[in-house]
Backbone as CSV, one residue per row, in Angstrom:
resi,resn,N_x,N_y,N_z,CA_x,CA_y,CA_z,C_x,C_y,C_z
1,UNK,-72.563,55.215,-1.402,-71.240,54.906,-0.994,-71.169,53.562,-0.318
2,UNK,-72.028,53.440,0.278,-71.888,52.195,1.375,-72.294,50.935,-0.117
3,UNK,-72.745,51.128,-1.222,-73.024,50.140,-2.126,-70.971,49.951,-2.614
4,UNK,-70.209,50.862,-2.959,-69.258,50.659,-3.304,-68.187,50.000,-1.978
5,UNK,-68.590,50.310,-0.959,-67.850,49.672,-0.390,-68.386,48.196,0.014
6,UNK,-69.322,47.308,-0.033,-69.998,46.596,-0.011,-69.350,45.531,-1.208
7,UNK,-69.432,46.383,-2.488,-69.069,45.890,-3.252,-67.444,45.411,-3.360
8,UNK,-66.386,46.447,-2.793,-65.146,46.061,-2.597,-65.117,45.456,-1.641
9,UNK,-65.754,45.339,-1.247,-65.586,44.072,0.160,-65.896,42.528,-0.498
10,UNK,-66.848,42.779,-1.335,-66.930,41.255,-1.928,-65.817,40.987,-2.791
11,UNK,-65.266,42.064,-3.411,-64.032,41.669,-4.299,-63.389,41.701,-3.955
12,UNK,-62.766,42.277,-2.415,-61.694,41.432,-1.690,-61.949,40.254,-1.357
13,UNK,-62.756,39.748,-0.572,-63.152,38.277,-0.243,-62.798,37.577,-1.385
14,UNK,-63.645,37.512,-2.347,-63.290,37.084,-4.171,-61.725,36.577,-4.032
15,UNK,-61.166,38.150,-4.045,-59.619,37.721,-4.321,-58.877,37.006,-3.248
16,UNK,-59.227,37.193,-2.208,-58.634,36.530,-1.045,-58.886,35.403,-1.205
17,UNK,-60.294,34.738,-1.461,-60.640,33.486,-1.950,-59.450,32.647,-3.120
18,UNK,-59.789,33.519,-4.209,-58.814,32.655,-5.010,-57.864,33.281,-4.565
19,UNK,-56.792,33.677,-3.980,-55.489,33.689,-3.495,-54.876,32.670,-2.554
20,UNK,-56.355,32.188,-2.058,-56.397,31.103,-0.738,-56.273,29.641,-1.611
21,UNK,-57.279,29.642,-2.448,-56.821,28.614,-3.631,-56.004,28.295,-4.324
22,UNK,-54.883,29.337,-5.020,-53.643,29.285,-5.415,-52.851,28.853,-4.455
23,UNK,-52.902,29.716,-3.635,-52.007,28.880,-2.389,-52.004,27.827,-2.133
24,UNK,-52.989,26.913,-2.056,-53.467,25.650,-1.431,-52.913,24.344,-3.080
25,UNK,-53.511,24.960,-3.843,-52.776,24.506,-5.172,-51.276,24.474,-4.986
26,UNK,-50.518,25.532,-4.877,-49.250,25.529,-4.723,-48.550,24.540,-3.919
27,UNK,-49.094,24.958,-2.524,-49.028,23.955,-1.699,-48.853,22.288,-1.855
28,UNK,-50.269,21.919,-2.884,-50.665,20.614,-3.081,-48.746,20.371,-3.861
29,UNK,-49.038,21.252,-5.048,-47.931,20.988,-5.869,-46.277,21.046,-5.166
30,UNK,-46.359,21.746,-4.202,-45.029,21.405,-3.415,-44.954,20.531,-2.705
31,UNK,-46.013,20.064,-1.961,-46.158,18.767,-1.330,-45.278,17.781,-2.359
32,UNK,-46.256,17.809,-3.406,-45.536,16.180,-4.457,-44.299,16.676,-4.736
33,UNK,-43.656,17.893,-4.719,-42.551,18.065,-5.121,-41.517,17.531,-3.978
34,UNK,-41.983,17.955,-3.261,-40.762,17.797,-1.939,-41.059,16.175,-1.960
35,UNK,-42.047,16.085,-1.435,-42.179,14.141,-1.911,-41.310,13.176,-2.668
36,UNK,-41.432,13.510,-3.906,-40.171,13.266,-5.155,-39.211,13.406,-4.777
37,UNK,-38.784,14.588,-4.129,-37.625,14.867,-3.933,-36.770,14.253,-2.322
38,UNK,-37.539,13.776,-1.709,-37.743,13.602,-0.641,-36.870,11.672,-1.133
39,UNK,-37.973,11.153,-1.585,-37.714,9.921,-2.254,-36.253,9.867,-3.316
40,UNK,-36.239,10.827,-3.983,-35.098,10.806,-4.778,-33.682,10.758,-3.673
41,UNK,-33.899,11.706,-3.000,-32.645,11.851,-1.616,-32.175,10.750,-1.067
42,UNK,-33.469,9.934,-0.611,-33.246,8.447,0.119,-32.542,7.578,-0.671
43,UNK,-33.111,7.723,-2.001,-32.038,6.821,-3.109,-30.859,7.307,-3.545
44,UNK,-30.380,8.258,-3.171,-29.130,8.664,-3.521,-28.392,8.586,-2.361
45,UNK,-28.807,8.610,-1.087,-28.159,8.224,-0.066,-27.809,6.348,0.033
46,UNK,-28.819,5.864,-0.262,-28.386,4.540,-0.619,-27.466,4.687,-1.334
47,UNK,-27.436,4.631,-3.023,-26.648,4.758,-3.835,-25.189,4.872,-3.405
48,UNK,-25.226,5.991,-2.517,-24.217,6.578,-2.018,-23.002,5.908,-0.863
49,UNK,-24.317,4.805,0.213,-23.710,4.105,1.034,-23.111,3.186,-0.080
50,UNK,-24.097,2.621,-0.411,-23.319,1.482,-1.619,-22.132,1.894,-2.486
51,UNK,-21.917,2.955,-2.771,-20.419,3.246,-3.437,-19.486,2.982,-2.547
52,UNK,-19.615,3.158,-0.905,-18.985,4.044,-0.115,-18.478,2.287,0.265
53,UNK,-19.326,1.200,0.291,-18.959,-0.109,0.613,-18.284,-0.630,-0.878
54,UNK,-18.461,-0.415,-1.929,-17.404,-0.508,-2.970,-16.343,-0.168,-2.890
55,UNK,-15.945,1.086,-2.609,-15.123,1.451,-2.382,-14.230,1.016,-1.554
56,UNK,-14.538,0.822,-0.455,-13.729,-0.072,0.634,-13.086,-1.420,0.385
57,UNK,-14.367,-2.177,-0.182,-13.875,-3.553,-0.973,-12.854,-3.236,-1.605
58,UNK,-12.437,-2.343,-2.769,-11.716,-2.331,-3.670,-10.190,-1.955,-2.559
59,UNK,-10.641,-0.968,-1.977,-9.256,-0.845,-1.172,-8.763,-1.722,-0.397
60,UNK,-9.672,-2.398,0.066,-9.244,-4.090,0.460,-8.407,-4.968,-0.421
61,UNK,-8.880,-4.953,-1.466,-8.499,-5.845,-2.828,-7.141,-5.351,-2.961
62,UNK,-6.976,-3.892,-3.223,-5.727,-3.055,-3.673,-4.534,-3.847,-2.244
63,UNK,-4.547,-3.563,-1.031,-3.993,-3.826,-0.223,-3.464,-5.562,-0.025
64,UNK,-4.477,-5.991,-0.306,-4.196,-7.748,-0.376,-3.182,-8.011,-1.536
65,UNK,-3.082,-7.254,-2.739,-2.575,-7.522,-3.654,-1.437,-6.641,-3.868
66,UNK,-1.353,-5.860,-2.731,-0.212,-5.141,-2.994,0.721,-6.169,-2.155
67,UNK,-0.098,-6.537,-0.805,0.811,-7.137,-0.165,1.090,-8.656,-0.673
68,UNK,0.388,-9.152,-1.928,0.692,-10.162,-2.159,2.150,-10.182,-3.375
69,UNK,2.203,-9.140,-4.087,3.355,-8.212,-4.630,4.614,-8.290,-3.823
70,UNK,4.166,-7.505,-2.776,5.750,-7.455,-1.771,5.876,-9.016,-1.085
71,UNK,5.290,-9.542,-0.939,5.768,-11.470,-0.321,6.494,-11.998,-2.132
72,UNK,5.597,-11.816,-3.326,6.563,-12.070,-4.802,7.662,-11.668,-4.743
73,UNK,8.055,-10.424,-4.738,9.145,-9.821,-5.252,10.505,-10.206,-3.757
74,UNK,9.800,-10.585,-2.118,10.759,-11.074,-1.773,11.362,-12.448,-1.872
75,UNK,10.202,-13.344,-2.630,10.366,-14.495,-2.543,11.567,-14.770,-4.166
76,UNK,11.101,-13.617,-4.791,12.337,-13.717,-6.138,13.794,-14.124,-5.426
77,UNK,13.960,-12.763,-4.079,14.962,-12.547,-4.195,15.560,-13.509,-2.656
78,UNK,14.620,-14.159,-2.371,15.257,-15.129,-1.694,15.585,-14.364,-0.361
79,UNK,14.445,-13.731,0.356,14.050,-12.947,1.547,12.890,-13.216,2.021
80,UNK,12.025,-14.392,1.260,10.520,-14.802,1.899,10.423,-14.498,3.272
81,UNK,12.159,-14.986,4.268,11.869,-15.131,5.644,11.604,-13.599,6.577
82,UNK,12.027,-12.997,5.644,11.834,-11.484,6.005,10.335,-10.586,5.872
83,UNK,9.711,-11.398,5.603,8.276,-10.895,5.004,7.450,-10.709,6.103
84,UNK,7.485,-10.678,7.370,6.759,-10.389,8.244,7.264,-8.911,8.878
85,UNK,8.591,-8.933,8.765,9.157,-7.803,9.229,9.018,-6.470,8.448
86,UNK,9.007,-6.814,7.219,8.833,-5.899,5.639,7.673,-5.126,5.819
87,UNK,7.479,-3.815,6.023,6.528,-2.962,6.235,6.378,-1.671,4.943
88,UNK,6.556,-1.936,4.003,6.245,-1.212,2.807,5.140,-0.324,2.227
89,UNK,4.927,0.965,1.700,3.590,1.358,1.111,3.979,1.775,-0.402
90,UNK,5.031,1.682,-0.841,4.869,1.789,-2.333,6.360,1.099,-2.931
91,UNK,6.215,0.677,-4.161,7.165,0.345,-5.114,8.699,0.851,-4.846
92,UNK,9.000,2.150,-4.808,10.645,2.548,-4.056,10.488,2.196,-2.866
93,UNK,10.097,2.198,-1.706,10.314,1.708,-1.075,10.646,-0.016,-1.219
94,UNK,9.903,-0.452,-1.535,10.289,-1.857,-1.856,11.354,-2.510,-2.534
95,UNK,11.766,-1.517,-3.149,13.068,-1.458,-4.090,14.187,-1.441,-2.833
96,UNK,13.938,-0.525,-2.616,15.139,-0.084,-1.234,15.359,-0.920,-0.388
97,UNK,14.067,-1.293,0.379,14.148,-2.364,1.558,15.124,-3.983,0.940
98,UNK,14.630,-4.223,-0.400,15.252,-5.453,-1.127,16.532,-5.183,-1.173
99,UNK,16.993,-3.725,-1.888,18.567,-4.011,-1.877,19.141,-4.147,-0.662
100,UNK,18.486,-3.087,0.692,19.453,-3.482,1.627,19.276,-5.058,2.255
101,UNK,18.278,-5.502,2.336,18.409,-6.851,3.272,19.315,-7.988,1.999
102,UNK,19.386,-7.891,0.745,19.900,-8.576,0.161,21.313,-8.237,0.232
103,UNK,21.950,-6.843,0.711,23.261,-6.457,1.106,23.497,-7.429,2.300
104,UNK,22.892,-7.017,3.195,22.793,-7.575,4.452,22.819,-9.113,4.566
105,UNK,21.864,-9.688,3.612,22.300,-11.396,3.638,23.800,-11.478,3.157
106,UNK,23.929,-11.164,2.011,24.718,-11.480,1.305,26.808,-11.048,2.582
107,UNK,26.527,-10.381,2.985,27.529,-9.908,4.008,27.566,-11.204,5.103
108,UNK,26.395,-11.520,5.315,26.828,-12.683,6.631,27.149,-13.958,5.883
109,UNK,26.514,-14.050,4.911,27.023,-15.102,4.157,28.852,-15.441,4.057
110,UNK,29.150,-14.124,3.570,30.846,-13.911,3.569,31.605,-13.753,5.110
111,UNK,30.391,-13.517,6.177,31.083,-13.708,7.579,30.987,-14.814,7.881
112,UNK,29.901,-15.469,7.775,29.828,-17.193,8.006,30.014,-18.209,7.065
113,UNK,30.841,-17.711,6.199,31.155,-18.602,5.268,32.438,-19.166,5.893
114,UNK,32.912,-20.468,5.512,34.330,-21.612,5.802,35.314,-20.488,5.696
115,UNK,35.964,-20.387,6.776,37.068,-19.365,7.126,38.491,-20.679,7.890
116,UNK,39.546,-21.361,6.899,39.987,-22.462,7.966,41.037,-21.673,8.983
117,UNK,40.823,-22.115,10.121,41.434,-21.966,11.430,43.142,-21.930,11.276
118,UNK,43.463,-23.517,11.045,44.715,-23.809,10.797,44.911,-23.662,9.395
119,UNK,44.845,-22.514,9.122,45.853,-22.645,7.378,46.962,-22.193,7.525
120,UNK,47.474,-22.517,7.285,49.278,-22.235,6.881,49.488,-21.919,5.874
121,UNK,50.489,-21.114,5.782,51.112,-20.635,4.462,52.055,-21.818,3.865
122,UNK,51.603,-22.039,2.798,52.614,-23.151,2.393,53.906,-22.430,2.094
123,UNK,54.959,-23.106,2.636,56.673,-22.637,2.412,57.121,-23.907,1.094
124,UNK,58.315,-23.398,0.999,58.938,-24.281,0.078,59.326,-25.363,0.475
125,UNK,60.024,-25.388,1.732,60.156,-26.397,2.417,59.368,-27.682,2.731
126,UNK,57.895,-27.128,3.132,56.558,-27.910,3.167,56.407,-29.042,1.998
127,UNK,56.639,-27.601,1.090,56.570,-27.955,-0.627,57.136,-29.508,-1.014
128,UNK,58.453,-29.012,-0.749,59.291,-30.607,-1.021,59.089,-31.711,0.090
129,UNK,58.882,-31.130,1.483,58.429,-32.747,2.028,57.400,-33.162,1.747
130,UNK,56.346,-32.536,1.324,55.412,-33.532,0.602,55.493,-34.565,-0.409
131,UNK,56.201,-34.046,-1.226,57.046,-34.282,-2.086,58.204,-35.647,-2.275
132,UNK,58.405,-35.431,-0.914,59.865,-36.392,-0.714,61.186,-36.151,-1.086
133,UNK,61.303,-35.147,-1.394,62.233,-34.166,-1.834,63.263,-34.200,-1.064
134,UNK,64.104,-35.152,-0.891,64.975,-34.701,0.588,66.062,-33.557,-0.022
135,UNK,66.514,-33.298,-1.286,67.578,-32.448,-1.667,66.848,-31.205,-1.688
136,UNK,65.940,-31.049,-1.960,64.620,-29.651,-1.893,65.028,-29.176,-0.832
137,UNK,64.600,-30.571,0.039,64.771,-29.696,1.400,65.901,-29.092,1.997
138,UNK,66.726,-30.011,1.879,68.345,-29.334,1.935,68.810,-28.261,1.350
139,UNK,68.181,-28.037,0.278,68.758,-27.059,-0.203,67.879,-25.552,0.292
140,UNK,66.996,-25.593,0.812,65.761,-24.686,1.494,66.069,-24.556,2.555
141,UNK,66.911,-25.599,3.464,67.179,-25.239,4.934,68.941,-24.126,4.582
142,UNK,69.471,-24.993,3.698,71.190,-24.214,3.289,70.736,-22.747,2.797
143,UNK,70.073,-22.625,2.081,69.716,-21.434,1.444,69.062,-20.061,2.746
144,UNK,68.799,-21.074,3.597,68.512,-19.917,4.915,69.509,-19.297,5.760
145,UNK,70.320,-20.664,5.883,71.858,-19.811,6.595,72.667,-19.108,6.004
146,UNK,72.539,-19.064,4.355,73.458,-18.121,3.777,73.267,-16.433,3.578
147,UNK,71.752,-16.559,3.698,71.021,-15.183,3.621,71.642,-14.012,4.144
């Protein structure tokens, strides 16, 4: 008896042995795996910053050129001077803001436009002394007392 157990004792050791070896194999082989993978990560995190600074650029670009859009479309309409005040984020809006300030110019224009002080209504009377009309006139002053 003591030979059979002697003997399973070496064939546990045995197997424990190579179980200890597989392991250590495994091991080796997860090492390089995680390694690879380890390395692959770092480059995709780069990759990743670098999109992330593309990206920004471009939204830079988008914004410069949007706002170079809204200074065009006021300078069409003859509102350049308004372009600092103009706070816009899309196309209707920009539409909107244009019609009203172009309402809005266009209104003071007709308030400060030549309005004369002394105008008179021209009469008939006026009419013929310009004229030299002296019977015009006579007859424009007679024509009042008969009324």
């Amino acid at each position: 008896m003591s030979d059979e157990k002697v003997t399973q004792t070496e064939t546990t050791q045995e197997q424990q042995q190579q179980d200890q070896q597989q392991q250590d194999q495994q091991q080796t082989v997860d090492m390089k795996t995680y390694l690879d993978l380890v390395a692959k990560m770092e480059k995709m995190e780069q990759m990743l910053s670098q999109e992330a600074e593309k990206q920004k650029e471009i939204e830079a670009k988008q914004q410069e050129l949007w706002q170079k859009q809204v200074q065009l479309t006021l300078q069409e309409n003859n509102l350049e001077k308004f372009a600092d005040i103009v706070k816009v984020s899309n196309e209707d809006e920009l539409k909107d803001v244009v019609k009203k300030l172009t309402a809005i110019v266009n209104e003071i224009k007709i308030e400060t436009g030549y309005i004369p002080a002394d105008h008179a209504k021209t009469d008939e009377y006026s009419k013929y002394e310009k004229e030299k009309n002296a019977a015009g006139m006579i007859a424009v002053k007679l024509s009042k007392l008969f009324k």
